[in-house]
VMD Tcl script that draws the C-alpha trace (Angstrom):
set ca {
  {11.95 14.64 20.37}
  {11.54 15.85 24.02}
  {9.62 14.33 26.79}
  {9.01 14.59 30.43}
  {10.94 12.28 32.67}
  {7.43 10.95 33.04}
  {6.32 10.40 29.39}
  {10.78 8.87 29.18}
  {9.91 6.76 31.77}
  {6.72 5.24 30.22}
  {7.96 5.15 26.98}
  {11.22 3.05 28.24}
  {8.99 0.55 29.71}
  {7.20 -0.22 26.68}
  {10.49 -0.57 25.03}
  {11.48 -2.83 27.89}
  {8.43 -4.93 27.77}
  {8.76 -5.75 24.17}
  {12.02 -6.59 24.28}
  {13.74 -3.80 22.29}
  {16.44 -0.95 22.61}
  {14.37 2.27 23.06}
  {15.65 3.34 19.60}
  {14.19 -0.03 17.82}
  {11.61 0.21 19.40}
  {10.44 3.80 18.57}
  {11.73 3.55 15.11}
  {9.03 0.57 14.45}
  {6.36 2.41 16.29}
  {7.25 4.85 14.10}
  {7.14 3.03 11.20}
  {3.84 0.94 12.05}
  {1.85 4.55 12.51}
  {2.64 5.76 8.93}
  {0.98 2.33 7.94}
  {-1.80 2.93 10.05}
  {-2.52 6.32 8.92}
  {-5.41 6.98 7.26}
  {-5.17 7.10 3.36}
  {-5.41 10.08 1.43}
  {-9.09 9.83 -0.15}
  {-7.62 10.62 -3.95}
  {-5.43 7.49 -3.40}
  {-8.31 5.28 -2.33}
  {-10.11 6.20 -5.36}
  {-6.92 5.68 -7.63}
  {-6.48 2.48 -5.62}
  {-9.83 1.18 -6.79}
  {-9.83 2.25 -10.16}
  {-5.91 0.71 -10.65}
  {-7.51 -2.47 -9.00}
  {-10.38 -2.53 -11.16}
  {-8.12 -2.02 -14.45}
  {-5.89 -4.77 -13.13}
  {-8.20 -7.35 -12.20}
  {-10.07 -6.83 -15.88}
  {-7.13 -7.06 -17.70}
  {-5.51 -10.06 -15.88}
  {-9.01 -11.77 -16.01}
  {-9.70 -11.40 -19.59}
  {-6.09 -12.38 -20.18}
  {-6.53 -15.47 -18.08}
  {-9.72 -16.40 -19.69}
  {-8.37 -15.58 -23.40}
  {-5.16 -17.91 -22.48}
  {-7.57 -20.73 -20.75}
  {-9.59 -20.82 -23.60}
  {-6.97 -20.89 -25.99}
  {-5.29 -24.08 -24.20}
  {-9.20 -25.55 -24.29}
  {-9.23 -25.00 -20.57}
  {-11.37 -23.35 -17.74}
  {-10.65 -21.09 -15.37}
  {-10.88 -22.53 -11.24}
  {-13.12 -20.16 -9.04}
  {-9.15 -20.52 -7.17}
  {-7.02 -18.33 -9.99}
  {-10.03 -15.75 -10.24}
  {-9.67 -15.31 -6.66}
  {-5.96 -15.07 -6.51}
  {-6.20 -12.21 -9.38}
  {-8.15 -10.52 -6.85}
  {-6.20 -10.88 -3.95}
  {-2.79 -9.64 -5.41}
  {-4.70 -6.87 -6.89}
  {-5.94 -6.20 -3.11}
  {-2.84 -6.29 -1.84}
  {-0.71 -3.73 -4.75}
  {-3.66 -1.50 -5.17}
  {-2.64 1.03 -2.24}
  {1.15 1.06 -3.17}
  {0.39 0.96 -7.12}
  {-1.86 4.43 -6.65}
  {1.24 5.83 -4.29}
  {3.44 5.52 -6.57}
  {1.31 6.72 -9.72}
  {0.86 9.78 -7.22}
  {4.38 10.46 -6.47}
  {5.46 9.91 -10.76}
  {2.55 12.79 -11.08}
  {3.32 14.74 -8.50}
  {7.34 14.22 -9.80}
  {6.16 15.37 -13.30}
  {3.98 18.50 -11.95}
  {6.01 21.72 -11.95}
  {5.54 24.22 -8.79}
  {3.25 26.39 -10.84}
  {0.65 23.18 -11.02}
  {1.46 22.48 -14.92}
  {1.98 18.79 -15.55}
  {5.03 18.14 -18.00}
  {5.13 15.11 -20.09}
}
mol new
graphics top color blue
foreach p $ca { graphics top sphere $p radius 0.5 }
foreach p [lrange $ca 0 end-1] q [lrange $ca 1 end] { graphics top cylinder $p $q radius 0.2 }
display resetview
């Protein structure tokens, strides 16, 4: 990477000011902009229909084992389904992505 003796100097300070060697420091700045890129519009729609698979399974698996046990679901495990489903659906969609992409020759035919 090159930079002016300006941009250096600027770029050292931030480094400075949070405490980090320049090379820490631009590694996780790094790192924290390919988490705040924007996602890929195919893997938000995956992401949502992964989620909504998961969250229908694991519900009607919940329910099915609750009422099986002669018990009800709390409002508190329904949410909890949701919110690990929230927070796998991005990765899950990834990495169905990537195992599709792996399985996809260069000529665009997808081998089983």
């Amino acid at each position: 990477m090159r930079l002016t003796p300006d941009e250096l100097t600027e770029v050292e300070s931030a480094a400075e000011q949070a405490g980090k060697p320049l090379s820490e420091w631009l590694r996780d700045t790094a790192l924290r902009a390919t988490c705040e890129r924007p996602t890929d519009p195919l893997e938000l729609v995956l992401a949502e229909l992964w989620a909504l698979r998961h969250v229908l399974l694991n519900l009607f698996y919940a329910g099915a084992k609750a009422t099986a046990e002669e018990a009800v679901m709390s409002p508190e495990s329904v949410l909890k389904i949701g919110d690990r489903t929230d927070a796998r659906k991005i990765d899950e969609a990834r990495k169905m992505l990537c195992e599709f992409e792996a399985a996809t020759d260069r000529s665009g035919v997808h081998r089983s």
